[in-house]
N, C-alpha and C positions, 0 to 999 in steps of 0.2 A: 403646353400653352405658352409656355414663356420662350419656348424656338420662334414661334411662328409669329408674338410678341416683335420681337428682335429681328426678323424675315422683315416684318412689315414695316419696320421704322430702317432698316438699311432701304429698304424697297424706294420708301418715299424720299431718303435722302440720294437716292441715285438719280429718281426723277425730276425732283429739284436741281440737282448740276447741270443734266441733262437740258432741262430747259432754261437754265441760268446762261446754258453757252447755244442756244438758236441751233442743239441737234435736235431737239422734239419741239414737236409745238404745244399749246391749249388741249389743243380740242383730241389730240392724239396721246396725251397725258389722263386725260380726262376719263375718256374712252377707257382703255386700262384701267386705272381707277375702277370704273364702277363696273369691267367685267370681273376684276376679281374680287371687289365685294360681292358680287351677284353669287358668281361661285362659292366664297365663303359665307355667307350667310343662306342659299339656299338648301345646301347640300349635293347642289348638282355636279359635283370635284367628282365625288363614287361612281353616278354614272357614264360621268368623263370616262372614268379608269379602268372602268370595266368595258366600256364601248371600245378604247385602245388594247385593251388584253386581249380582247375577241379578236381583234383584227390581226394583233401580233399572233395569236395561234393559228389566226386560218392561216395567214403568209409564212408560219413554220409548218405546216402539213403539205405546202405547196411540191416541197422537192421529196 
C-alpha cells in the first residue's frame, strides 16, 4: 500500500514539472490522470495483465 502510496505522489509530482515547463499539456495530463485512476480503482490492471501474458506466450510458442 504504502509503495504504490509513494508511485502516486512521485507520479503527480513528475506531471506537475512536466507541465510547469510546456512538455505536456491540460488535457494530456489529465487524460493519464483518470486513466490510471480508472485502472486502479476498477480493477481492470489484472485483466490488462493477463491479456499481455496471453499474448507474450502465443509470441513465445511462435518459433
Amino acid at each position: 500500500m504504502i509503495v504504490s502510496v509513494s508511485l502516486t505522489a512521485v507520479s503527480g509530482i513528475a506531471l506537475f514539472f512536466l507541465m510547469r515547463h510546456h512538455y505536456l499539456r491540460l488535457g494530456s495530463a489529465v487524460t493519464a490522470a483518470l486513466f490510471g485512476y480508472a485502472l486502479a480503482s476498477t480493477g481492470l490492471h489484472t485483466a490488462i495483465d493477463h491479456l499481455i501474458a496471453t499474448i507474450a506466450a502465443a509470441a513465445g510458442s511462435l518459433h
